[in-house]
Every structure is written in structure tokens, then in C-alpha cells.
N, C-alpha and C positions, 0 to 999 in steps of 0.2 A: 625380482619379479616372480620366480619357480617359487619363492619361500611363501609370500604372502599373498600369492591370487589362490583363490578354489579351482578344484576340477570344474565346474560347474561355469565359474567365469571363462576356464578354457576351453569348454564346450560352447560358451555365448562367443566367445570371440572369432571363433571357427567359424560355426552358422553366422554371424555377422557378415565378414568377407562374403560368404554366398548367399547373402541374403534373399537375392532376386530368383533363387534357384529351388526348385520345386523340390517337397518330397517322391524320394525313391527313383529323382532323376540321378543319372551316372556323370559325375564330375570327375575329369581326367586332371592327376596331380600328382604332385611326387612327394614324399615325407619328408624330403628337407624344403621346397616349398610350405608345405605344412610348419616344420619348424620356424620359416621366417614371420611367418602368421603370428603364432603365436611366441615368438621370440623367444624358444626353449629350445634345447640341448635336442639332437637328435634321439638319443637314447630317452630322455624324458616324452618326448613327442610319441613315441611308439608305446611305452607306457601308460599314457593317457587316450590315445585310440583303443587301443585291448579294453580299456577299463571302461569307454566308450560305448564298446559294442561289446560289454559283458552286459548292463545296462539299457542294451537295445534303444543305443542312440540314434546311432549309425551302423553303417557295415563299409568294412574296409576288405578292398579285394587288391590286394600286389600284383602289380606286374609283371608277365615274365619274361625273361629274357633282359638281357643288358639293353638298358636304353628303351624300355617302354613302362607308359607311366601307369599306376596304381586307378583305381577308381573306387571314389567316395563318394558312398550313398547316402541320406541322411533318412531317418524314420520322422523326427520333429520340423516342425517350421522353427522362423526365428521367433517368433511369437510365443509357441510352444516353449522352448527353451528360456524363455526372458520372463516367461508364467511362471514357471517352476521355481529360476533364481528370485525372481522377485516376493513371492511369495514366501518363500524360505528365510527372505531377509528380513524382509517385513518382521516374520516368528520371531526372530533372532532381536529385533528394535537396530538393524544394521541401518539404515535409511541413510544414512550420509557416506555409509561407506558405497552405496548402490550407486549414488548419484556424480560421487568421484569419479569410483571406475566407467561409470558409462559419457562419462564426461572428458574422460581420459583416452579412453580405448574405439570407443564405439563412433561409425557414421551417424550420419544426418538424420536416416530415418530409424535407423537402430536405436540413437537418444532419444525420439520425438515416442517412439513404443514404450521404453521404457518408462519415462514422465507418464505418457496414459495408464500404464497397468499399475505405477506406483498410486496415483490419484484413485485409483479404482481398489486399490489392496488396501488403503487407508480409510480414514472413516470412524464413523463410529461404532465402538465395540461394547462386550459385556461380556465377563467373566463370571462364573460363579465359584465361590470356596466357600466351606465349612456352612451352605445355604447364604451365604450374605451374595450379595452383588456388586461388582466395581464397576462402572463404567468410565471409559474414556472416551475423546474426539482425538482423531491421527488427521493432522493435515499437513499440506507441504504447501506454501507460499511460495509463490516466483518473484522473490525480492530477498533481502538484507534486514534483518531489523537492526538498523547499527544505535541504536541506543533506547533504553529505558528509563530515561531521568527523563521528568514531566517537561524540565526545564527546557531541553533540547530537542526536543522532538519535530519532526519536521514531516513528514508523510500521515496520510491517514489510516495505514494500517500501524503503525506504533500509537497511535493518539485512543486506536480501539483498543491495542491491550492495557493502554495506560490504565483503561478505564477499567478493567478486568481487576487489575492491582491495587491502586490507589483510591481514594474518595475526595471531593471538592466539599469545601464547608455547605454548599446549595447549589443542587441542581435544577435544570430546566427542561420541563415538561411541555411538547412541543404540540401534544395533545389539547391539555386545558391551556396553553402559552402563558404560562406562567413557572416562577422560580417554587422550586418544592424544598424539604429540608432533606438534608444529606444529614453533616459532621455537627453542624449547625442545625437546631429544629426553630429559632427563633432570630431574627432581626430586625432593627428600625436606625432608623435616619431621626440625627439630630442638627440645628443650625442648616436648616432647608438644603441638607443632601451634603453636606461638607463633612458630617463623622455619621460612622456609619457602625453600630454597636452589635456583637451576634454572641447568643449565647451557644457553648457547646455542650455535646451528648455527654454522658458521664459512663465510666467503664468501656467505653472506647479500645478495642486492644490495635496493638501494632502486632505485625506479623513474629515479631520479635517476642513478644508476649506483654511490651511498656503499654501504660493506658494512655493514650492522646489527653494532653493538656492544651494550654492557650502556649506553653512556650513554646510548642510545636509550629502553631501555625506565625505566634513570632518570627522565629525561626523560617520560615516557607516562602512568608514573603520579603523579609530584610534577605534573603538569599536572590530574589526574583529583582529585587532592587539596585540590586547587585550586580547582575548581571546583564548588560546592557543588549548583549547580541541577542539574546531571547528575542522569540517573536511576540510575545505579550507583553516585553517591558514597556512600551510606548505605551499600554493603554491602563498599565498601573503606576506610572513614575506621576501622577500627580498625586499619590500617599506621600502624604508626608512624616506620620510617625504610625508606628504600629502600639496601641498602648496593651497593657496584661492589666486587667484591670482585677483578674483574681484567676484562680484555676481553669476556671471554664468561662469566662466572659474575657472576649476581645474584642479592644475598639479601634477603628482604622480613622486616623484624622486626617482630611485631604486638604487639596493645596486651594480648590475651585469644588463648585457644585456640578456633583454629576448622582443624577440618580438612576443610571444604568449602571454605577459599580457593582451592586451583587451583583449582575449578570455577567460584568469582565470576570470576575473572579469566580464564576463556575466554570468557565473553560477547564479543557485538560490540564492545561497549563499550570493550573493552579493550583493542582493535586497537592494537597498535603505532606509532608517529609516529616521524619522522623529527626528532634533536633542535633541529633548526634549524626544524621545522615554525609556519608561521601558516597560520590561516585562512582567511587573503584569498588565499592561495597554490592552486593547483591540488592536488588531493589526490598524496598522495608513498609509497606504501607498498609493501610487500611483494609484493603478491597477483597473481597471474595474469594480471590484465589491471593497466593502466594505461589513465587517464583522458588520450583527447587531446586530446578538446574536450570544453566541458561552458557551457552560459547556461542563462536560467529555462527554455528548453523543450526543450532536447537534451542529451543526453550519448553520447558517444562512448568505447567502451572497444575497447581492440585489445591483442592477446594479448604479453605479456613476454616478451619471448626472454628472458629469462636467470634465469626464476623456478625457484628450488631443488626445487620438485618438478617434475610434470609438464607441460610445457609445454601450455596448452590447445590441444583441436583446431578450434578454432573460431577465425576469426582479428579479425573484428571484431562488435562488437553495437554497434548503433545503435539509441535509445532515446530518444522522441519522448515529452514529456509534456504531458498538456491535460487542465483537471480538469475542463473541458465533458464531456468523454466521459464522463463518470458515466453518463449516460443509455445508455450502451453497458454491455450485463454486462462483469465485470471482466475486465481483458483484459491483465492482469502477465502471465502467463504463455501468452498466445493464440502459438501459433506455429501462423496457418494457411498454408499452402503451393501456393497458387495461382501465387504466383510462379513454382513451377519447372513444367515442363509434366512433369508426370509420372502414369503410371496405376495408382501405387501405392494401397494402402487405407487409408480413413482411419482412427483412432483416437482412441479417446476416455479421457479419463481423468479419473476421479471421485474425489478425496480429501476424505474429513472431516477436516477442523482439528482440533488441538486448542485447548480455549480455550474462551470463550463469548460471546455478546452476554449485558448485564447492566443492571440500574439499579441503582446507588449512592445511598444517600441522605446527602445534604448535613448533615452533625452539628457544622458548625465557625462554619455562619450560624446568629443568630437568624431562623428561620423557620417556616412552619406545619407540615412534613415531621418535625420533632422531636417533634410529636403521634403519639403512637403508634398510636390509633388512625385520622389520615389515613392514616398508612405501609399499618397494614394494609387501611385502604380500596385504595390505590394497588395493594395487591401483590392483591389478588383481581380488581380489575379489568383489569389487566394480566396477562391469561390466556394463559400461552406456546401452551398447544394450539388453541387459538381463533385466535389470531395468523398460526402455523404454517398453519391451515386457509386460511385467509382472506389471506395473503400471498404464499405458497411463496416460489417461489423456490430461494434458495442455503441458505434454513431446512429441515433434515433431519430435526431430534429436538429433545426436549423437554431442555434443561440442569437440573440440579438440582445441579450443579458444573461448573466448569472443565472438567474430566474426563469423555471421552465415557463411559470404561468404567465410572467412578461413576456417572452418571446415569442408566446401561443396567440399572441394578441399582437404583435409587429405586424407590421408592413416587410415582406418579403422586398430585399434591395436586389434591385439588378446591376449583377456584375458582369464584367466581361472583358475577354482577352484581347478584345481593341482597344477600348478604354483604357488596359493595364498599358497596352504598347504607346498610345496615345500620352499617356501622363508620366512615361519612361522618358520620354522624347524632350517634353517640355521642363523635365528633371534635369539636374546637375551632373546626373551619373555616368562617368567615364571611366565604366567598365571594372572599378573595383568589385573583389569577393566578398559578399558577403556576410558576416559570420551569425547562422541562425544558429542557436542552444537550445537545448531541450533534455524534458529528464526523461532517462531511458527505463519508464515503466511502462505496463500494458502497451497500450499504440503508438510510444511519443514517436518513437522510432518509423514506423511506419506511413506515420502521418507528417512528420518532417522529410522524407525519403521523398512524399509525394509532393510537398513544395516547390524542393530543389525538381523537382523533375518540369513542376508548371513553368519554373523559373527560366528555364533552357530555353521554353518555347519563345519567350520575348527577347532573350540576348540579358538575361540576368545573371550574374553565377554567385552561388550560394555555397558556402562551404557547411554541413552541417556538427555538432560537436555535443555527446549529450555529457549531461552536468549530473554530479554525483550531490545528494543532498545537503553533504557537510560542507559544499561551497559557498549555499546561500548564506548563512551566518557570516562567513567570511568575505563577503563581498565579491567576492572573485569574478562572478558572473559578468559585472555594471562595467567593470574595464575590457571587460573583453569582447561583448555580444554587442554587435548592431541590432540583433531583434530578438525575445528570447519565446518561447512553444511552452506553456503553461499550460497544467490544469487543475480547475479549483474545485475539490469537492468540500460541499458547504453542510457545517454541524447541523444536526436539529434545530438550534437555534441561528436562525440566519443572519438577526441583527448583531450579533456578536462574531460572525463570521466575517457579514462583509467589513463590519466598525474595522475586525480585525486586518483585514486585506487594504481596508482606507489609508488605517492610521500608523500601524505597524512600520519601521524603519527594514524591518524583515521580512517583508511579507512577499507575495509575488508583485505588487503593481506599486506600490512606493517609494520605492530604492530606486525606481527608473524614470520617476518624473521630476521634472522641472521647477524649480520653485514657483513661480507664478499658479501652477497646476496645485502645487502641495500648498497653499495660500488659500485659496478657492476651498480645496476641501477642510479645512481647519475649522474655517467660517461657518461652514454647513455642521461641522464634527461638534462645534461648540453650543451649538444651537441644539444638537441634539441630545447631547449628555444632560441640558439642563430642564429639558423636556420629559412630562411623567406620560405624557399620551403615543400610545405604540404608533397611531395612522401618523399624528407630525414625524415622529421619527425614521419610519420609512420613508414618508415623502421626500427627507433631507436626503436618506441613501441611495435614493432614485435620483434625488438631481445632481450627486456626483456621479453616476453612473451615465448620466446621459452627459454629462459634460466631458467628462471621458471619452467617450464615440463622438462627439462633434468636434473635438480637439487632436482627435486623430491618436490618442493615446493609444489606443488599444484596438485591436479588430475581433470580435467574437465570432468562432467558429460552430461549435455541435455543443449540445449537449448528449451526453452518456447512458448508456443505462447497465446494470449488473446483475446479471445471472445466477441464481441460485438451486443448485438439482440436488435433491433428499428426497427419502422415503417415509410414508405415512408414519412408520412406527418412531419416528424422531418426530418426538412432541416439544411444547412450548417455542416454537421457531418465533421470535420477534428481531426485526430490521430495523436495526439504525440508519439515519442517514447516509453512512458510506455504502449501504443494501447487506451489512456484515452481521452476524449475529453475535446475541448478547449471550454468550456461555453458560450465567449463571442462572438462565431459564429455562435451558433448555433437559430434555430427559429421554432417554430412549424405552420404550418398550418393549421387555422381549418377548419372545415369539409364544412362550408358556401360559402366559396370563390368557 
């Protein structure tokens, strides 16, 4: 420990201990005290005070006489002292060594300081050399990004770098609602929506420097067909061949008529791979930026010169991940700018999601949740508007769908903690635990913490348990959760969000229905692939939705909203869906111009 901490960390770890302790108050203590602090050699200990108070950190005054003890003064707070390291590290690009040690060594509100001044020391920056300008975005997520393959991706902030990296042959523009050209600038439907032909861009580069051909996207999706646990396999397994019909023209032959496939296939999901691609390889794609470094806690993206559209104006993002930081509000998309010295004004921006937090009930376990009357115990006692009160937060509105602008238009249900006792009663339930899951990002925690607590009040017991994302693919969840605390935030494009949450074997809400339930929606699913009119086709994804809440599938809780704080001189700020920004729009101003 003496070889590899800084002085500086054993000055943070001092002032820690006295955190609550005022400057230039008199702290009575001994130097071998002091040494068990910082778990160093007594002789080291007093070498590191001298150098302390050469520095005019503190002042150390000894005791005298045998048997009374020293007093230490401090000149800094711990703030003070957490400024200085953190900022020092920051220079250094230390960021992950900052977040170990403080994760390591430091209390509760010593880490909680830390995470604020690193959020604040990060940001966006601009260098000048030789007159050019580089600019970078420093940010620190409070999560994991455990994978970069399109294939596997399971959260929504991996689906927003996906998009940073790779390209889909057509995407969709949620503005005009309609499919725009990416990879692809041309496609049509032949044999009324059964093969579907797309011509490709030419000079196309991969990060690698290969130009994208048709074998590629051969390659992309005989890989996705492949692979069954994907969450998009269900809504591309009616291809039935993928044809090369020459370098850049590929035609997809399907099994039935759907003329919403180009829009399955703009998903992330679908991103493009390079045909020589493996996993264990560095990600290899199309998109704007290129990955130059990337381990469990960094990634490094820097902008492609030679990306077919616009080259991004931002030249590097660096992205720190620590799923400690939960304890920090969400901070994807925090670009605060203290780093640059500027007296520009700040801004703030507030988007609600679309999507919802939600409970699912488990129909595929023998369990007690299959009583219908616990279900409806469960859904009264878990009262969105009571929650909302009693939580805030990032909870905006009461959900009654997915859909902020349906549930703006519901009818407010009255629930209540009689009713919950009352339909407990006339349930089957004999006192089993029951096991709620949930994924432990931003609130789940929180907002599951507050269930089980409803749950007491009626004679419920609830064990809670949160689910790591590489479980869903593996099924793991369906054998074990009587109910599971989901939440869905929905792409730009909705009708291929929810198709995907309908149809999906992977998704959150289909692994946990019932056949007769998964029967019903197919019926509706079928009717709408072969549908060109947007209005029919919502209508169908509204009538599984509402048959859903009448069947007691599901109970909708809030919908979200996401926070955004930047300063004027960060221009091009555009919001995707998840409220996260698109990197390769965005441009800083310096203070010169």
C-alpha cells in the first residue's frame, strides 16, 4: 500500500476519517493512531506529516510529556483536499485509478464528493497545439458497458454507442416518420413484401480501412440468424435466404409478407459487421467514431476521418464506466463544463422518455402470482401515484401505457391499500416470499426497496434480488422471479420498439407470458407486418397493450424523464430518444472566437 498510494491520497485518507471536523479545529491524537489510519509504518507516518505541513496542509503539534496526546490541525476541508486530488488525476487521465481508491478506502460521503467533483472535473474540453484545436467529451457513466457487439446488446446506453460505431443499411427519421438511407440509399419490395432488394453506398470504408460490400451484410445477418438468444432474432427469423446479387445489391427472401422489414432491420441490432468480424476482436464498423481503446472500465472513441458522411466535429470521447456511481443521478449524458473556464450560461434540459417502468407477472413459473387474485392484491398495492409522491425524483407521471401521450389521456385508477388487503384475503397466499427482480440501474433499486416496504403493510413478504443484464438472454430470470421491475425506454421509432418488446423471445414482456396470451398477440403481430398503413398498425399494438392490463399481465407504473446540464458554448446538442446525445453533432466553442 506505502509503494503505490500518493502523498496526496494519504492526505485524502487523513482528512476523510475527520471529515465532519472543521478547519483549524484542534483534533486530539496520537501518531500511531494516525499510522493505523493510514495503515503505514510509524516512521513513514511522521514523514508524511512533516511533508504535510511543509505544504501547509495541516499543523502537527506533539505532545508532551509521556502519555498526552499530539493535536492536529487541518488548513483544508475534505473537499479542499478531494479538489486538488481529483483534479490532478483528472491531468494525469487517472480516472479509474480515482474511482478504485475512493471506492476502496473512502466513507459514504467521502465517495458520494468524489463522484460530484469527478462529474464536474470532466466534460468537455479543447486543447490548442501548433494553432489547430482538438477537442474532446470526458464522461463517467454509473454503469458497465459489458458488450459492444450489435448482437448482444441489451441496455440503452450500449444501443446509443452502438450507434456512435456502426451503421444499419436504413435508418428512421422520427421527425418526417419515415425510413431515410444510411448503408443502403435505395430499396423496394418485390412479390407483395416477400423479398425485399437494397442497393448499397459504394467506397463505404470499415474502420479497418475494407470498403463494405453485399458480403458484409450477408455475413450480418446469416450471423443474427444464427443466433437465436439475440433480442431481434424473433423479428428477422422469417428470412429465409439472404441473396448477393452482386457487390453492392442485396436481396433478402422471406418466409411470409411483411412490409415493416426495413424498419426491423434498422434497429441497432442490425448494425453491420465487418465479414471477417469475431467478438473477441475490437469493434470494426462503419460509424463516425472508431473504438481505440476500450477494457471493463474505459472506452475511448475518436472521430473517422473517412466516414461517408459527415465527419464528426468532436474529435475524441472518453467514457469512464463505474456502476458504483448509481448513487450519483444518471450521468450518460451529464456534459458539465467546469473544465473550460468560461462565463457562458448554463442550461438545462429536461426530456421525458418514452417507455415506462413496469411489473410483469411471472406466468411461465409454478407460483403464487398465477393467483389472480394476489395479482390484483399486488397491482393495488403498488400505487403509481403514491410512489410518485413519496419517491420523486426522475418519476414525472403516472404510466397507464408505454406511451406518455396514452397515458395523458387515461383515466386515473383508484387504487388502495384496502382493496390490496381485501383481494390478499380472497387469494390463495399462505404466507410464501416472494421473489421480486429487478435491474439495478438508476431507480430500480430504489423503487423495489419501496414495494417491499408497501408489501409489509398488508402481511406480504417480498424478497427483492436485482438481475445483471447478461441473465436475460439466458433465461435465468423466468425460473426464478415470481414478478420482475422493468423498464422500457422506447427508440425513436416506437413501432419497432414495441413489435420488439411484443414479439421478441428476449425481450422484457414475452418470456413471461402464457401461451394463450403469446396466441393473441401473434394474431394481431400478423395482421400488422402485412399492413402498409402506420394508423392500422398502431391500432393493432394498442390492442395488445390493452389486452395486456386486462389480463393482468403487467401493471404500469411512471413514466421517466432525463436530465440534461451543459453550457451555452457546447453547440449542436441533439436528443435521441434515451434524452442522450448524438456525439457526432455536437462542437464546442472556445472562449477566443
Amino acid at each position: 500500500m506505502e509503494k503505490i498510494m500518493k502523498k496526496i491520497e494519504y492526505l485524502l485518507l487523513l482528512r476523510n476519517e475527520f471529515i465532519m471536523r472543521k478547519n483549524n479545529e484542534e483534533i486530539k491524537v496520537t501518531s500511531k493512531e494516525l499510522s493505523s489510519i493510514l495503515s503505514t509504518s510509524d516512521r513513514n507516518t511522521i514523514y508524511l506529516i512533516k511533508n504535510f505541513m511543509f505544504m501547509n496542509y495541516l499543523k502537527w503539534i506533539p505532545g508532551k510529556g509521556r502519555g498526552n496526546r499530539s493535536s492536529l490541525i487541518f488548513s483544508l476541508t475534505f473537499t479542499e483536499v478531494a479538489s486538488l486530488y481529483v483534479k490532478e488525476m483528472v491531468t494525469e487521465n487517472k480516472v479509474k485509478d480515482v474511482i478504485n481508491f475512493a471506492n476502496s478506502y473512502l466513507s459514504e460521503d467521502g465517495l458520494h464528493e468524489i463522484y460530484r467533483l469527478l462529474h464536474q472535473s470532466l466534460g468537455p474540453q479543447i486543447e490548442i497545439k501548433d494553432s489547430e484545436l482538438t477537442s474532446r467529451i470526458k464522461l463517467l457513466i454509473p454503469q458497465e458497458i459489458s458488450t459492444l457487439d450489435p448482437i448482444n446488446v441489451q441496455l440503452y446506453s450500449e444501443a446509443h454507442l452502438i450507434s456512435q460505431i456502426y451503421n444499419t443499411l436504413v435508418i428512421f427519421d422520427e421527425k418526417q416518420e419515415k425510413l431515410l438511407p444510411s448503408l443502403a440509399y435505395d430499396w423496394q419490395p418485390k412479390e407483395g413484401g416477400k423479398k425485399w432488394t437494397f442497393l448499397l453506398r459504394k467506397s463505404v470504408q470499415f474502420h479497418s480501412g475494407d470498403f463494405l460490400t453485399s458480403k458484409d451484410i450477408a455475413f450480418t445477418f446469416n450471423k443474427l440468424l444464427n443466433t437465436p438468444c439475440s433480442t431481434i432474432h424473433s423479428l428477422i427469423k422469417d428470412i429465409k435466404e439472404v441473396e448477393i446479387l452482386s457487390d453492392h445489391i442485396i436481396r433478402f427472401h422471406l418466409t411470409e409478407v411483411n412490409y415493416f422489414f426495413p424498419r426491423v432491420i434498422s434497429s441497432f441490432q442490425c448494425a453491420i459487421l465487418h465479414h471477417l468480424y469475431d467478438h473477441r476482436d475490437k469493434p470494426n464498423g462503419t460509424g463516425p467514431f472508431f473504438v481505440k481503446k476500450h477494457d471493463q472500465q474505459f472506452i475511448q472513441l475518436e472521430a473517422f476521418q473517412f466516414y461517408f458522411q459527415e465527419r464528426a466535429l468532436i474529435d475524441q470521447v472518453d467514457i469512464w464506466m463505474d456502476k458504483f456511481s448509481q448513487q450519483i443521478p444518471n450521468n450518460m449524458s451529464q456534459l458539465e463544463t467546469t473544465a473550460i473556464e468560461s462565463k457562458t450560461e448554463d442550461i438545462t434540459h429536461h426530456q421525458q422518455l418514452l417507455g415506462s417502468r413496469f411489473l410483469i407477472f411471472n406466468s411461465v413459473k409454478k407460483c403464487p402470482v398465477l393467483d389472480k387474485n394476489l395479482r390484483l392484491s399486488l397491482i393495488n398495492l403498488v400505487n403509481p401515484t403514491t410512489m410518485i409522491k413519496e419517491l420523486g425524483g426522475n418519476r414525472i407521471s403516472i404510466a397507464n401505457s408505454f406511451l406518455p401521450k396514452i397515458s395523458v389521456n387515461s383515466k386515473t385508477k383508484n387504487f388502495s391499500i384496502e382493496r390490496a388487503k381485501n383481494f390478499l384475503k380472497e387469494s390463495n397466499y399462505s404466507g410464501e416470499t416472494l421473489q421480486l427482480f429487478y435491474f439495478h440501474l438508476n431507480e430500480g433499486h430504489e423503487t423495489a426497496s419501496w414495494i417491499k416496504k408497501q408489501a409489509e403493510y398488508i402481511g406480504l413478504s417480498i424478497n427483492i434480488n436485482p438481475i445483471s443484464p447478461e441473465a436475460i438472454p439466458k433465461l435465468q430470470v423466468n425460473s426464478h422471479a415470481d414478478f420482475i421491475l422493468f423498464s422500457s425506454i422506447l427508440s425513436k421509432d416506437t413501432e419497432l420498439s414495441l413489435l420488439t418488446l411484443f414479439e421478441s423471445e428476449f425481450s422484457f414482456i414475452r418470456p413471461y407470458l402464457p401461451k394463450e396470451v403469446k396466441k393473441y398477440i401473434d394474431n394481431q403481430l400478423r395482421f400488422f407486418k402485412r399492413s402498409e398503413d402506420t394508423n392500422e398498425r398502431y391500432q393493432s399494438l394498442l390492442k395488445i397493450e390493452s389486452y395486456l392490463k386486462e389480463n393482468l399481465v403487467l401493471h404500469f407504473l411512471y413514466h421517466s424523464t432525463n436530465t440534461l446540464n451543459y453550457q451555452s458554448h457546447v453547440k449542436g446538442m441533439e436528443f435521441n430518444s434515451y434524452g442522450l446525445i448524438d456525439f457526432k453533432k455536437i462542437w464546442i466553442q472556445p472562449d477566443f472566437l
